[in-house]
N, C-alpha and C positions, 0 to 999 in steps of 0.2 A: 148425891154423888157428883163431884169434882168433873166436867167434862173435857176433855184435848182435843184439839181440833188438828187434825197432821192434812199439809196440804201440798206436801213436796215428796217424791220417793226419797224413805226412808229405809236401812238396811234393814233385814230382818232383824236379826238382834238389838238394834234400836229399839224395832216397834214391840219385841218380846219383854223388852223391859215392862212397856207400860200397861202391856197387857199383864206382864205376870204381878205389877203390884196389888192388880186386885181391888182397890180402892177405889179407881176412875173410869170413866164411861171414856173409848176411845173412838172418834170418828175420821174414817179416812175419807178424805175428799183433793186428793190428788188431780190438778190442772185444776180446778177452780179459777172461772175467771173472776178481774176484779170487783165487778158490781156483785157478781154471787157473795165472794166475800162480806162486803162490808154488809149484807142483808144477813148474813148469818151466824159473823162473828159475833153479837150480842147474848148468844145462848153457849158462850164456850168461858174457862177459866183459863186456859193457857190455849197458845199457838206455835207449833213446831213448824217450820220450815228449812227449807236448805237456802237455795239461791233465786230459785224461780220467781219466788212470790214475794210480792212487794206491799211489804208491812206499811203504809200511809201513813200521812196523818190521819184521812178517811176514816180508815181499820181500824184507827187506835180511838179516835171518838166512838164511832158507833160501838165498840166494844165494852159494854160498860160493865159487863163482868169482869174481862179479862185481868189479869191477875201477873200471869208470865209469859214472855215470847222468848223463843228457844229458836235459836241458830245451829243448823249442824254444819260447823264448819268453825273457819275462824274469823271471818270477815264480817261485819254487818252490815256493809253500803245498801244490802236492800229492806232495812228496817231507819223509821224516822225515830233516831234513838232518844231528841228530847222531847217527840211529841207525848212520845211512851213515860220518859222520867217527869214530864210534865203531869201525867192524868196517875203519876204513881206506879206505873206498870213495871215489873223489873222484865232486862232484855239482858240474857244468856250466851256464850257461846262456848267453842271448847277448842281454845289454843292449845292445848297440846298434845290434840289430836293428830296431829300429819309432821309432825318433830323427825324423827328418827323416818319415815317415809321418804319425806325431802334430803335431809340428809342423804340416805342412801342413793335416792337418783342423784344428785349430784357427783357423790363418788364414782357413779356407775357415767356421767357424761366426763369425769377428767378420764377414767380409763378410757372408754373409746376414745378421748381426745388424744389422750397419749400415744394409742397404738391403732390408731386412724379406721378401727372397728368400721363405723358404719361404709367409710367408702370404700375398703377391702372388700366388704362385702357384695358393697354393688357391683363392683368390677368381677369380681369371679363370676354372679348372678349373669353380667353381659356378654360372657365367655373367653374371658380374658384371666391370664395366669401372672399377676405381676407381681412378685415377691420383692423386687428391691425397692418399685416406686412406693411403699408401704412400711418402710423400716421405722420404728418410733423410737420413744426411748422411754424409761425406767422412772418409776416416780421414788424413789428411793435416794436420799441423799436428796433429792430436788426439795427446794423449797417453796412452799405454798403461803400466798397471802393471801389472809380474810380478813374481809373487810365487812364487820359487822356483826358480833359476838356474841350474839343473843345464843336463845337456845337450838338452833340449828347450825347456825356456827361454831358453839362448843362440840356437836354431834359430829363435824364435820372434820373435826380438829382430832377428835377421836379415834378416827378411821385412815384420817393420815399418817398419824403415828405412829398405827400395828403396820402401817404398809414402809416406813422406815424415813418418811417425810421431814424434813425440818419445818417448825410452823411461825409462823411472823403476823401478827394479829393487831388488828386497828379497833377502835370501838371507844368513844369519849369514854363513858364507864367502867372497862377493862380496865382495872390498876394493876400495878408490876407484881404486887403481891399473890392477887390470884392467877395472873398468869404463870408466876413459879411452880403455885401448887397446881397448875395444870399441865408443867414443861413446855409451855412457850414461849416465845418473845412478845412483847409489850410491845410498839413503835406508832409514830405517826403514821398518820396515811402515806405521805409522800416515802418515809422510810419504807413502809410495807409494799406500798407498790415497784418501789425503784430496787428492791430485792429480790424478789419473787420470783418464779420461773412458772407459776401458776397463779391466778390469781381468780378466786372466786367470792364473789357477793352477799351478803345475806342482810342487807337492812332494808328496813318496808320502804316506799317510796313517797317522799315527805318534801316541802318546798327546799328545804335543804339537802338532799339524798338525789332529788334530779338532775341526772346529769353531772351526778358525784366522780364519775372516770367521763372524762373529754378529753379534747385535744392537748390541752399543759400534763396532764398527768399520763397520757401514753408516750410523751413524749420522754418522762423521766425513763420509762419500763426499758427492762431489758430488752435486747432485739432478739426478737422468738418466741418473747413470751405467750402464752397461752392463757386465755381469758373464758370463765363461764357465771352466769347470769342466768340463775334458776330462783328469783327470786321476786324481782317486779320489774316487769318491763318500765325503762325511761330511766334507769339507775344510770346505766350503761348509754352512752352519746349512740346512737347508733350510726349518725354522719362519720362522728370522729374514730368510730371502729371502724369502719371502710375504710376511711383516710389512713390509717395504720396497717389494717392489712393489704394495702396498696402500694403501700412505701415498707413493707417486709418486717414493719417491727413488731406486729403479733402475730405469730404465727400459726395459731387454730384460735377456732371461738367454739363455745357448747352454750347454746343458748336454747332456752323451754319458754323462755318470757320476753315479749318485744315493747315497743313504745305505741304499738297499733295491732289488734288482735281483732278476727281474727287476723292473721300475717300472711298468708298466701300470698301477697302482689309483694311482698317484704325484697328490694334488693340483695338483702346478706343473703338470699336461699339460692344466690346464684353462684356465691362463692366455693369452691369446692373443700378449702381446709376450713368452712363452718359447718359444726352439726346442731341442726335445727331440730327441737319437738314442738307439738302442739299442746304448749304449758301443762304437762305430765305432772308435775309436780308431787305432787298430792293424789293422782289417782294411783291408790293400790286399795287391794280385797280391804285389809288390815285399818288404813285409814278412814276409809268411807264408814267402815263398822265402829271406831275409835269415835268419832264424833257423833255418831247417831246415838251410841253407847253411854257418853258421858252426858250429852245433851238431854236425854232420856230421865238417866238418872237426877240431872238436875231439877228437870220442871217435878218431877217425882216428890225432891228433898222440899224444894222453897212452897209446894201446896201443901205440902203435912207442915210447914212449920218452920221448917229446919232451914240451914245454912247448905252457900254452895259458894266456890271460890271464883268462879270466871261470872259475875254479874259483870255485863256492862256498864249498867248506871248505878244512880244513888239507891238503896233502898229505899222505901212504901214509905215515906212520913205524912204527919198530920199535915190538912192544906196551913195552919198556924207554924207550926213548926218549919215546914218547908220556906214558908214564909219569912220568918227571921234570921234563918241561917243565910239562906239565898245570898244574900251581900257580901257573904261573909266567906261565902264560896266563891264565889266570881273574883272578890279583892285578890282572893289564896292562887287561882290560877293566875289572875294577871302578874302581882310579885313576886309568881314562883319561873311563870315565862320569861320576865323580863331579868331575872338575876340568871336564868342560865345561858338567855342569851348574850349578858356581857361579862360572865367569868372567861375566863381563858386553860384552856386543856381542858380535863376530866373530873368531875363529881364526885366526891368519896362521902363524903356528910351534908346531911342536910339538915340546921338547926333553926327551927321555928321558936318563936319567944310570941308567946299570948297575952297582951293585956286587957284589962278590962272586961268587958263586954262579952267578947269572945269566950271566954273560957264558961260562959252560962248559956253556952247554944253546943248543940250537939258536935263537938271538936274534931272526931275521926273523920267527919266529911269535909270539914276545912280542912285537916294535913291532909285528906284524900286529892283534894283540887290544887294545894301547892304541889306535890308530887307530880300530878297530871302534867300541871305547867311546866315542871323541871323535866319529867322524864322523855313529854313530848316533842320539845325542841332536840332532846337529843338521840334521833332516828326511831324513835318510838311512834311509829302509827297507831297503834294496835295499844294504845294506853287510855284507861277510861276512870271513873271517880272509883270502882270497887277492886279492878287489878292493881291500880297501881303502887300499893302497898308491898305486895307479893311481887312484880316486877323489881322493886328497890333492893327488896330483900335478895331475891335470885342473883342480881347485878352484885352483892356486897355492899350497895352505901347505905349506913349509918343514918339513921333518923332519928333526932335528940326532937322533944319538944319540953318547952319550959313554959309557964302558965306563974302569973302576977293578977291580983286583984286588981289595980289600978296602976293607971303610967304617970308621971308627972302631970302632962300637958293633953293628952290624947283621951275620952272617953272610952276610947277602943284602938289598937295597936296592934297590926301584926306584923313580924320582922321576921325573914327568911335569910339566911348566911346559906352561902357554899362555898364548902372548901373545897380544894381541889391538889393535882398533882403539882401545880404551877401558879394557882393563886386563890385568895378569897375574894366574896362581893357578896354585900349584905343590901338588902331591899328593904323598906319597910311605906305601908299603907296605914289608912283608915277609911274608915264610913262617917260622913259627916249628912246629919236626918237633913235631908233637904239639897242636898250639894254633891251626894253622891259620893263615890271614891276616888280616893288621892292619893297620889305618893308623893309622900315627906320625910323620906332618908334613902341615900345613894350611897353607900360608903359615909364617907365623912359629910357628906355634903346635905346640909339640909335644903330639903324643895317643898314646891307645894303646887302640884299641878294634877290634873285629873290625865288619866291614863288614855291615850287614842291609841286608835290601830294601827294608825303607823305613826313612827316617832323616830327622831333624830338624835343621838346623843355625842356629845361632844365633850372634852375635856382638853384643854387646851391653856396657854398660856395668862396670863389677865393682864391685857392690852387694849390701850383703845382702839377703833373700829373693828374689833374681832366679829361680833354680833352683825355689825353694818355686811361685812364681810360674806360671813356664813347665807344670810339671809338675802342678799346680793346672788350668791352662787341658785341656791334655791328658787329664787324667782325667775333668772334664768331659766331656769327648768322645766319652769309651769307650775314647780308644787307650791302651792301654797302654807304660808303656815298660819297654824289655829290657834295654836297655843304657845308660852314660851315662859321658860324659867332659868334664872341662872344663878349659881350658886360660890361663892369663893372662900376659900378660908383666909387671904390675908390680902390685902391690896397689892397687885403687881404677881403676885405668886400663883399658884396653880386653882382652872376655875373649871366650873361644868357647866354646860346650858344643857337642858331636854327641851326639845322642839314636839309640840303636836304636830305632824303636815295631814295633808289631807289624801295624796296616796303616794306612791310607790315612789321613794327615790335612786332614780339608774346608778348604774354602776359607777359610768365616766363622770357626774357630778359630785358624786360620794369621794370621787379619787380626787376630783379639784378642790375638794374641802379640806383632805387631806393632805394634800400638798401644800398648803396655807401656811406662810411659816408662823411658827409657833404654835402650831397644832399636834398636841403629842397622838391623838386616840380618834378616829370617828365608827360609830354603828348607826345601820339603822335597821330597828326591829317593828315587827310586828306582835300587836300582842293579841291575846282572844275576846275582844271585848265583844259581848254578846247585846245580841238588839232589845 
């Protein structure tokens, strides 16, 4: 018999699941500390926990049975999820669990924000009768911008519309199309926020999501507008929210999530048009039992056999098989990273072309790790090798893959295109036995340079000292560079260098690069290159 180890309070119906399957031996050992653990996870096949317990690397060595780890929730920060895909182990969770939850407390903080609920309150409670200092107004006809259109954001979109809302909606992935059959408006960000009379959040918190609303973007907003942040603290500037409700252009905040928790000593809780909770989010009866529930069910399916849809990582391969594909996996995230981070707008298809080699290694995990790459950079936290199929598909973008026995020039070939609302960029790698991975096509441009973590790309005029130039600015800086390629299609005409550096390039050098004349493009990305 099959053993569970549960080591976090789980809800009752949770734990009735794995009681009533019948098949498994169920041990609860709730607060377990960490030495207990790793001494006793060896005699379990799966591991349930919520938040408290911290899945190791430790835990996942000594566990040489273990089989699956089960999150109840949506988050994994306290599982080491490649130490787990590294020994085989699949790790679980259940997104959408707390959907339609969070939604509704949201709804429920623009109402009080609207009609100033919590400080009415308090002021009657101190015995004070103030009906006029308390007048709000009507969210009907008002317009609501969101920002960040996943599946809490569409719940959210939903609930404004029975209340008679207009909606205006931002999300790289949102195309105009699905917005119709939703009855919204498609817009940029800057459109969505400089329209708005509410504006509410909903994208996980990602290098590019921090500090997504600051100072240049409150400054477009309406004066009065009304701002809520029930979704990750740090999205939201919390300076540059003061600075605004200081200078009268936002007019209430509802905020459940800060840049520092817990927030107690938090400035904003001194403001009185902000309503503050302690990240509620997610706590209802309905949730707590939604993910213990689904969670339940899953470590249930994947021990008998079966399939479940919210795995975090790769599925159980052989240590051979994991072994040849691995490259092949790493190249798909890196070219799926680096083509989303220099398309411009939104993602609608995503077309993979496989030569060689590749199409005789297990394929679904390479499109699974191009996907990762694309979906992540764009506000996707919560994207791993086994959702993010089911993510593309939810969003609406199109995944074409094409498979070729051999390439002209390449023993192995993979090329990622995205198109988009506003333009296409095609990527393309290989694996080379001894040399590792390279990218050698950018668009038109053929290159051949191995991929860093941080990289410079440029595209710019083909002139003498350009190169002198750019790498002048760079040195300046401190960064150095590692690597270099540069590519043109005709002499004097248009040319592209990729730069490897060796870290971060600031802002204000990035903008001296770009001011270079004859520099039409610069980015600099990061890609996932794994140690």
């Amino acid at each position: 018999m099959q053993r569970i180890l549960v080591t976090d309070p789980i809800s009752e119906q949770g734990l009735h699941e794995l009681y009533a399957a019948g098949d498994f031996e169920i041990v609860e050992k709730v607060g377990i500390s960490a030495g207990e653990l790793v001494h006793v996870i060896a005699e379990f096949d799966a591991l349930l926990v919520r938040s408290q317990t911290k899945v190791t690397k430790e835990v996942i060595l000594a566990g040489k049975k273990l089989r699956v780890i089960g999150r109840a929730g949506v988050g994994v920060d306290n599982i080491d999820v490649r130490a787990a895909t590294k020994a085989g182990i699949l790790v679980i969770n259940a997104p959408d669990g707390n959907t339609v939850t969070t939604a509704e407390f949201t709804f429920s903080m623009m109402l009080a924000l609207a009609r100033h609920i919590p400080q009415a309150n308090a002021s009657l409670r101190s015995g004070k009768w103030e009906r006029t200092l308390f007048t709000g107004v009507e969210l009907r006809d008002k317009i609501l911008g969101i920002v960040g259109f996943g599946r809490i954001g569409t719940e959210v979109a939903k609930r404004a519309q029975v209340f008679g809302m207009q909606v205006i909606a931002y999300d790289p992935f949102l195309s105009v199309t699905r917005g119709e059959k939703l009855g919204i408006q498609v817009a940029s960000l800057d459109e969505t926020i400089q329209k708005a009379d509410f504006i509410t959040v909903h994208t996980p918190l990602t290098k590019d999501t921090r500090h997504l609303i600051s100072d240049k973007e409150f400054a477009m907003m309406k004066r009065g507008v009304k701002v809520l942040n029930c979704a990750r603290g740090g999205i939201i500037d919390e300076a540059a929210l003061i600075r605004a409700l200081d200078e009268g252009v936002v007019s209430g905040a509802a905020l459940d999530v800060y840049e520092e928790e817990p927030a107690m000593a938090n400035p904003l809780l001194s403001y009185p048009q902000v309503i503050a909770t302690p990240h509620l989010g997610a706590s209802t009866v309905e949730a707590q039992v939604n993910v213990a529930v689904d969670v339940a069910v899953g470590l249930i399916r994947l021990l008998r056999g079966e399939s479940y849809p919210h795995t975090v990582n790769l599925p159980a391969l052989s240590a051979e098989a994991r072994k040849k594909v691995e490259p092949f996996v790493q190249l798909g995230e890196i070219i799926g990273s680096m083509a989303a981070q220099t398309i411009r707008g939104s993602v609608q298809q995503v077309q993979i072309k496989y030569f060689g080699e590749p199409i005789t290694q297990p394929i679904d995990a390479i499109t699974r790790s191009i996907l990762k790459g694309v979906l992540t950079h764009f506000y996707r936290e919560e994207v791993h090798l086994i959702s993010a199929n089911l993510i593309a598909e939810e969003i609406g973008i199109e995944v074409i893959e094409t498979k070729q026995p051999r390439h002209a020039t390449y023993a192995n070939l993979i090329e990622v295109q995205l198109s988009g609302d506003q333009s296409k960029v095609a990527v393309a790698g290989t694996v080379i036995p001894g040399h590792g991975l390279h990218i050698i096509q950018m668009d038109e441009y053929s290159v051949d340079i191995a991929p860093s973590e941080a990289m410079v790309l440029t595209w710019h005029r083909d002139q003498p000292g350009m190169i002198g130039h750019v790498g002048g600015i760079l040195g300046q800086s401190g960064v150095n560079i590692a690597s270099m390629q540069v590519s043109r299609q005709e002499n004097g005409g248009q040319a592209m260098m990729i730069l490897g550096v060796d870290r971060e390039v600031d802002a204000m050098h990035l903008k001296q690069i770009r001011d270079t004349v004859g520099m039409d493009r610069v980015l600099y990305i990061e890609l996932p290159i794994q140690s």
